[in-house]
C-alpha positions as a printed Julia matrix, in Angstrom:
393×3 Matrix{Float64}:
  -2.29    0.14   22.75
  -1.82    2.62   26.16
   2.04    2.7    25.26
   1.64    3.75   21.75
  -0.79    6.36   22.78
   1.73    7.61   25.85
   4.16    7.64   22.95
   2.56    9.35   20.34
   1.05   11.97   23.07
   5.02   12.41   24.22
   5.7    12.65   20.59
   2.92   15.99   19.9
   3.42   17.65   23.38
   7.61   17.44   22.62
   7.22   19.11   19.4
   4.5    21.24   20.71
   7.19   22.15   23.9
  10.39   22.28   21.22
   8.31   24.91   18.94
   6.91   26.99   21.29
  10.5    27.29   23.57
  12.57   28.28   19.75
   9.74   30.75   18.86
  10.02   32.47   22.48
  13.47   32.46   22.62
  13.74   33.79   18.87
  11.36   36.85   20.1
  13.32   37.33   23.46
  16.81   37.73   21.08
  14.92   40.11   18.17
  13.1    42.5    21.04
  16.89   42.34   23.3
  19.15   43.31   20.27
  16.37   45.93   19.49
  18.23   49.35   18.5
  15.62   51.71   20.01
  17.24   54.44   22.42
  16.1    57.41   24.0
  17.05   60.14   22.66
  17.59   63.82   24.77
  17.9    66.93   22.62
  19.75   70.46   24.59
  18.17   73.45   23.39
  20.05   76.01   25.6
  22.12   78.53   23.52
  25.13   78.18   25.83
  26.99   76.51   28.75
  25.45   78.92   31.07
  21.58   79.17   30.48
  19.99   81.89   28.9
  18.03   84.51   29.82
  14.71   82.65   29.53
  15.81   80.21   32.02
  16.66   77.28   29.96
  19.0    75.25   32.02
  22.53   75.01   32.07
  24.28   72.48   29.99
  26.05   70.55   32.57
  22.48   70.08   34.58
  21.18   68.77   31.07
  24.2    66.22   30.77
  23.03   64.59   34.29
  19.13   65.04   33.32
  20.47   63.11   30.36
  22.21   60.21   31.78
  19.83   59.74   34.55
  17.3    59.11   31.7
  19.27   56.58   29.72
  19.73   55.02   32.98
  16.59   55.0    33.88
  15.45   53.37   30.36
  17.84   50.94   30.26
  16.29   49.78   33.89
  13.25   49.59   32.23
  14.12   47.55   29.45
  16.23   45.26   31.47
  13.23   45.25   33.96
  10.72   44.32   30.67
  12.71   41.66   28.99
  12.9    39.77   32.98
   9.62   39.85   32.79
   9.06   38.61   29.12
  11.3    36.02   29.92
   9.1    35.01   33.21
   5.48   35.52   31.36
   6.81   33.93   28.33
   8.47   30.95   30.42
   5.05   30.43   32.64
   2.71   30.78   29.44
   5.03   27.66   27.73
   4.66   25.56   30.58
   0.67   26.26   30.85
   0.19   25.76   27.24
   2.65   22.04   27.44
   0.31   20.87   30.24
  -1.99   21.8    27.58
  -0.59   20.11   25.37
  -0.08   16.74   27.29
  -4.08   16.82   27.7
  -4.96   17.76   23.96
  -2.33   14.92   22.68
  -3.84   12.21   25.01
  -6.96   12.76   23.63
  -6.27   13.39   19.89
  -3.85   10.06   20.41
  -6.51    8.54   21.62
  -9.13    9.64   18.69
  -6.48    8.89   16.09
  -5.64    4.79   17.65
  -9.61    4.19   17.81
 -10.17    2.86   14.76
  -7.17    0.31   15.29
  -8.44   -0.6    18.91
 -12.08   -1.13   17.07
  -9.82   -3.35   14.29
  -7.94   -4.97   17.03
 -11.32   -5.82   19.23
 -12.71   -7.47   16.09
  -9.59   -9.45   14.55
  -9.76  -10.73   18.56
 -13.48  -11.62   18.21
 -12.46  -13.66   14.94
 -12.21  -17.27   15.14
 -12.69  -20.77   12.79
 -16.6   -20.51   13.55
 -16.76  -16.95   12.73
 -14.14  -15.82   10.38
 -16.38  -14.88    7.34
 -16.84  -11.56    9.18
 -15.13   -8.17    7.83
 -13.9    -5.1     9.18
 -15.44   -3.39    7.03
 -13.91   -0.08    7.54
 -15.69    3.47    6.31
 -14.59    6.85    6.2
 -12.06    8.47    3.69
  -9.37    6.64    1.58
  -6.69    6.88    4.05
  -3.91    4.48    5.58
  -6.13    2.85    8.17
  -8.68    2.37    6.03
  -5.99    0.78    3.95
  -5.23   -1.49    6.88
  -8.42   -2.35    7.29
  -9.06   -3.69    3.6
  -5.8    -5.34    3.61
  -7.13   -7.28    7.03
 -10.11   -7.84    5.21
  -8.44   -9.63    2.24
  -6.31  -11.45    4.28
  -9.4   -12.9     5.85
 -11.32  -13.56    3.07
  -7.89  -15.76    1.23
  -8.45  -17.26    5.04
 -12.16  -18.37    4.82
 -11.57  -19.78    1.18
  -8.15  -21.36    2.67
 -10.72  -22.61    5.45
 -13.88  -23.61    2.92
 -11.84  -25.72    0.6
 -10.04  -27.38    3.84
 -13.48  -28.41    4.92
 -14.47  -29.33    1.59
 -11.37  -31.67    0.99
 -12.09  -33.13    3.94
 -15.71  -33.9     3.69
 -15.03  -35.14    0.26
 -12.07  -37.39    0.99
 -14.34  -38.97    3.89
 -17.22  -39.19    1.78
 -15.35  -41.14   -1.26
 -12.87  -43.02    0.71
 -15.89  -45.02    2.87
 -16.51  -47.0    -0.05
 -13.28  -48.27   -0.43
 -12.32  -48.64    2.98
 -15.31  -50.76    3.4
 -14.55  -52.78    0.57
 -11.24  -53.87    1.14
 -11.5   -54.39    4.78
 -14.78  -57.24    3.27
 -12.32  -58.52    1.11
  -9.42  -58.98    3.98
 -11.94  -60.55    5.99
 -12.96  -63.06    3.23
  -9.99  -64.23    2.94
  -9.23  -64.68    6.46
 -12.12  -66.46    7.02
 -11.41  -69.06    3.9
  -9.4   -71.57    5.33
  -9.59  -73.56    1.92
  -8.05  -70.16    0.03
  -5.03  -71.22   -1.92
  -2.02  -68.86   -3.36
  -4.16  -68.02   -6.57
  -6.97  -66.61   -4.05
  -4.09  -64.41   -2.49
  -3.1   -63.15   -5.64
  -6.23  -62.22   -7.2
  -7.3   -60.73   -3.75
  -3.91  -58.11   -4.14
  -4.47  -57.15   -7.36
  -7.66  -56.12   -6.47
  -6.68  -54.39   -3.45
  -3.74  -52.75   -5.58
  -6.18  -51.66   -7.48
  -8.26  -49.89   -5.09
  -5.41  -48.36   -3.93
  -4.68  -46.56   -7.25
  -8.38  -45.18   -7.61
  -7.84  -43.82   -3.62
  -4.72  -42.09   -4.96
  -5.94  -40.53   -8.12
  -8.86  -39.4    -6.21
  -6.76  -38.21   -3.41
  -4.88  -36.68   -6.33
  -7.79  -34.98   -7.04
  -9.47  -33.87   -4.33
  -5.91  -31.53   -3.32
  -5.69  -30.3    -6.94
  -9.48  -29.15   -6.38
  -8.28  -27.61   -2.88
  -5.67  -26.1    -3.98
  -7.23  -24.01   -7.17
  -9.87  -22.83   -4.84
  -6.59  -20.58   -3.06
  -6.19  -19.12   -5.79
  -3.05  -18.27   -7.02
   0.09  -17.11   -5.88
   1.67  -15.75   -9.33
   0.97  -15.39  -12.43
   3.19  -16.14  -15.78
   2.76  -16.13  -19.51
   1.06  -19.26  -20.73
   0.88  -20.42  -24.47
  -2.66  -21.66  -23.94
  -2.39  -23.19  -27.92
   0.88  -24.84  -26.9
  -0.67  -26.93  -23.47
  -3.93  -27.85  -25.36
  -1.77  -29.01  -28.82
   0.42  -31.16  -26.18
  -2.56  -32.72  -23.77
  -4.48  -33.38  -27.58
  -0.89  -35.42  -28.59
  -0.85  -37.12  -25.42
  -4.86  -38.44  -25.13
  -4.67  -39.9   -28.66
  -4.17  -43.14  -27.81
  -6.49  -43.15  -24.78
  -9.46  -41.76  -27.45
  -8.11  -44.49  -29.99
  -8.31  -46.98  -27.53
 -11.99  -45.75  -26.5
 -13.09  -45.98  -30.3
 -13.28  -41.69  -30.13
 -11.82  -39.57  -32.99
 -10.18  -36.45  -30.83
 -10.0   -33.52  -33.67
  -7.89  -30.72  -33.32
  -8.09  -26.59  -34.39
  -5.4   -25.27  -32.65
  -4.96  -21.15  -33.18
  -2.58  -19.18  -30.96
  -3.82  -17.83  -28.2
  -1.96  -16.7   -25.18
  -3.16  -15.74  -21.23
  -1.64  -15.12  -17.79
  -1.85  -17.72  -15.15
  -0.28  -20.8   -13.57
   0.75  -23.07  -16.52
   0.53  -26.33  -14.57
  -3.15  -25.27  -13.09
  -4.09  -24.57  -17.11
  -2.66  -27.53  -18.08
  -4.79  -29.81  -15.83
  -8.04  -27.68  -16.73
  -7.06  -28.7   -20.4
  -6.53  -32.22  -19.53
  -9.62  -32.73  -17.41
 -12.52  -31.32  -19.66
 -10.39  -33.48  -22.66
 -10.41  -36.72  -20.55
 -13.84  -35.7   -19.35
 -14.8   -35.8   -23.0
 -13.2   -38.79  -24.02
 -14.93  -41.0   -21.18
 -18.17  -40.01  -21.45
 -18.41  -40.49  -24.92
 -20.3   -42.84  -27.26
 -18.81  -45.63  -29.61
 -17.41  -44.27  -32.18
 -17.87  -40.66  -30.88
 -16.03  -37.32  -31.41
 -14.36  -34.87  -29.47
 -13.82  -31.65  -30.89
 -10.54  -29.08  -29.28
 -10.12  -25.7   -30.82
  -8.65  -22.78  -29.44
  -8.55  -19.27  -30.75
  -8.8   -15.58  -29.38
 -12.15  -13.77  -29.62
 -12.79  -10.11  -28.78
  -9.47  -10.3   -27.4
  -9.6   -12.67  -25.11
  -8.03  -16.6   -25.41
 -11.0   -19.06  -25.62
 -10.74  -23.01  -25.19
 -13.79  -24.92  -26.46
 -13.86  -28.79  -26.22
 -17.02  -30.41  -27.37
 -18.2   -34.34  -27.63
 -20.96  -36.06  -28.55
 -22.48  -38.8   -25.68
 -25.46  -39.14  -23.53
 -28.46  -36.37  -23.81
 -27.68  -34.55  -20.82
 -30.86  -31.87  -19.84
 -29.94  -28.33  -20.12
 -31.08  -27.89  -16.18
 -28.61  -30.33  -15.02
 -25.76  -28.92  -16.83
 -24.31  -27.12  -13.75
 -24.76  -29.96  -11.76
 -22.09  -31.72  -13.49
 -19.47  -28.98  -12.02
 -20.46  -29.97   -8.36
 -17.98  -32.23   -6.8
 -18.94  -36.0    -7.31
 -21.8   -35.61   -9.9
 -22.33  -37.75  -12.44
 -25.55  -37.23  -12.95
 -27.35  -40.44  -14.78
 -24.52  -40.94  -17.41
 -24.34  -44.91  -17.75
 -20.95  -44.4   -19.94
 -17.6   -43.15  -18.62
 -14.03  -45.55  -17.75
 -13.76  -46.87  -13.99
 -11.81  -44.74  -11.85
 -13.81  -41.56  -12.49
 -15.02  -40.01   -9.4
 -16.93  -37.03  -10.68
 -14.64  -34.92   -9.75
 -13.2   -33.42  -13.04
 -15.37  -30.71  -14.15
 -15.09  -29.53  -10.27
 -11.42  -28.99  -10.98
 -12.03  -26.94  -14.32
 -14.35  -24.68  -12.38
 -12.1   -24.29   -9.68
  -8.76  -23.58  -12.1
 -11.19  -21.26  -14.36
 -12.4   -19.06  -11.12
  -8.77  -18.92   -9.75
  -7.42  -17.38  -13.21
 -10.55  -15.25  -13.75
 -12.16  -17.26  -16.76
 -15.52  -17.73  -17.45
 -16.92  -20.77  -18.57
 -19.84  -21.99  -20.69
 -21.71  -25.2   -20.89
 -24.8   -26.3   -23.13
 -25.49  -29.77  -24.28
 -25.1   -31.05  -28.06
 -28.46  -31.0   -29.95
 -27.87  -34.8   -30.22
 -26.31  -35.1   -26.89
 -22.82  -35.02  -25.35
 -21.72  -31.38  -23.95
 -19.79  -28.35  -25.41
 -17.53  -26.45  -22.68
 -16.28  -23.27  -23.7
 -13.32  -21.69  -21.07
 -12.85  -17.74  -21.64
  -9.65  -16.57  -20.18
  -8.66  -13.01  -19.61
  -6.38  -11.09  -22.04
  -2.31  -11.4   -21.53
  -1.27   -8.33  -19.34
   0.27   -5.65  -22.16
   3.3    -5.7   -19.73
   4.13   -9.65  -19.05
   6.29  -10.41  -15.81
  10.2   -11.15  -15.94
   9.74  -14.38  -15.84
  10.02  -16.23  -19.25
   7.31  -17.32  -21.45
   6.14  -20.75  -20.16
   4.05  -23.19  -21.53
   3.6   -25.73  -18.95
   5.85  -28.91  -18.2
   6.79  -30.58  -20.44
């Protein structure tokens, strides 16, 4: 920071130094090209003098040129000294100037050395603190907010690390557990035959896919909570008319009718994010459903905004546990619902919704099951470059 304050004071004090020298030596030029002379008038009537003793004209002549001589000692004399004065007063005032840039360098770099002290101060255990810069709208307070976003992408970047983490230890204890019981049962059977071995794979293969998916999970939960890094055109009817198409059979096979009101509606976002959000509350729906249930999907844009609403009927679920079920891992007291889900779904369609600046709704059915409405914010009027795009396909 002391060389960029020696610079900038060098920077001032030159300026200072280069203005001060071109308006002295613009004065010194104006005042020595000055066309004021002196100027000696002879009043005598003739060569000789008169009679009322004005002098002669010869004696005039000298006075005369004695004068101009005189004068133009003078002004010689006077611009020497302007020159000296004026050359002493610019170095006075530059020593001046040194001091008064030191210090106005230094008042101008102390809100960056107060920014720099506190970025230092900033680690892992601390770095939900801010700058928090005040004052005018200016460039360093510019800075400072720019810091301050960086750091708060940083903490979330930070929070969903430790989240992912927690989680993955939390859910993969289970499992762990499990197969290293069933590795150890069949060590310890010495009267285990080939169809023992098999059946003890294919459940260990089978663990391994519901670690995956979860794993799956748990970094598509991580990663909304980032937030996004662009945003693109997405055909929100498109995605949901697609994901509807492709969990037919799954709903067939779970003896749940999956109904369909598809509208156009349009937002800004990350397709494949949207995509999974649709996919999630569906499958959410579809699992925790009741025999010979229904799931209702309908999009359509209200007071200008695109709105997804999936609703299906299942378990009574109390209104005051209704957020609950957007926690990670929470499945409440619901008794139906496939094998494999960890709880983690409606986690991921909070996540997705915050990161594209949605809002969502939940309220149970009157005769149970839940209805899910996702608000997304209007298209831009002004879309990127980037084509229109609806998701993978």
């Amino acid at each position: 920071m002391s060389r960029v304050r020696t610079r900038l004071t060098l920077l001032y004090s030159g300026l200072f130094i280069v203005s001060g020298a071109t308006l002295l030596t613009i004065t010194y030029l104006l005042i020595f090209h000055s066309r004021r002379t002196l100027v000696f008038r002879n009043f005598s009537g003739s060569e000789t003098g008169s009679a009322n003793g004005t002098p002669p004209a010869d004696i005039l002549d000298d006075m005369t040129r004695r004068a101009t001589d005189f004068a133009r000692q003078e002004r010689a004399a006077q611009l020497h000294e302007l020159l000296t004065y004026s050359g002493l007063a610019l170095a006075i005032v530059s020593v001046l100037a040194l001091a008064l840039g030191w210090l106005m360098a230094g008042r101008i770099l102390r809100p960056v050395r107060t920014m720099t002290t506190t970025i230092q101060r900033i680690s892992a255990h601390n770095v939900h603190d801010r700058l928090a810069a005040t004052g005018p709208r200016d460039e360093l307070r510019d800075l400072s907010d720019t810091v301050d976003g960086l750091l708060q992408r940083l903490d979330t970047a930070l929070a969903a690390h430790k989240r992912f983490v927690a989680n993955a230890a939390h859910e993969l204890r289970t499992p762990l557990t499990v197969e290293h019981a069933l590795i150890e049962e069949i060590l310890t059977d010495r009267t285990a035959t080939l169809p023992h071995y098999r059946s003890l794979f294919e459940r260990l293969l089978e663990l391994r896919k519901q670690q995956a998916a979860m794993l799956e999970s748990l970094l598509t939960l991580a990663g909304s909570e980032r937030g996004l890094d662009r945003r693109d055109e997405v055909a929100l009817s498109a995605i949901t008319e697609r994901t509807v198409a492709a969990y037919r059979a799954t709903a067939r096979l779970a003896g749940v009718r999956l109904e369909q009101r598809i509208d156009a509606a349009s937002t800004t976002g990350d397709p494949a994010l949207i995509e999974r959000l649709v996919a999630n509350l569906i499958d959410n729906a579809v699992a925790y459903n009741v025999d010979d249930g229904e799931v209702e999907v309908h999009t359509e844009v209200r007071d200008g905004r695109p709105v997804l609403t999936v609703a299906n009927t299942g378990e009574i679920i109390e209104p005051e546990k209704v957020d609950a079920l957007f926690e990670p891992f929470q499945r409440l007291d619901r008794t139906t619902g496939r094998a494999g889900h960890h709880g983690l779904g409606l986690s991921i369609v909070r996540a997705i919704a915050t990161a594209h600046d949605a809002t969502i709704e939940a309220s149970p059915g009157p005769a149970g099951g839940l209805r899910i409405e996702v608000r997304f914010p209007a298209p831009s009027p002004a879309p990127s470059a980037a084509a229109t795009f609806a998701g993978p396909g």
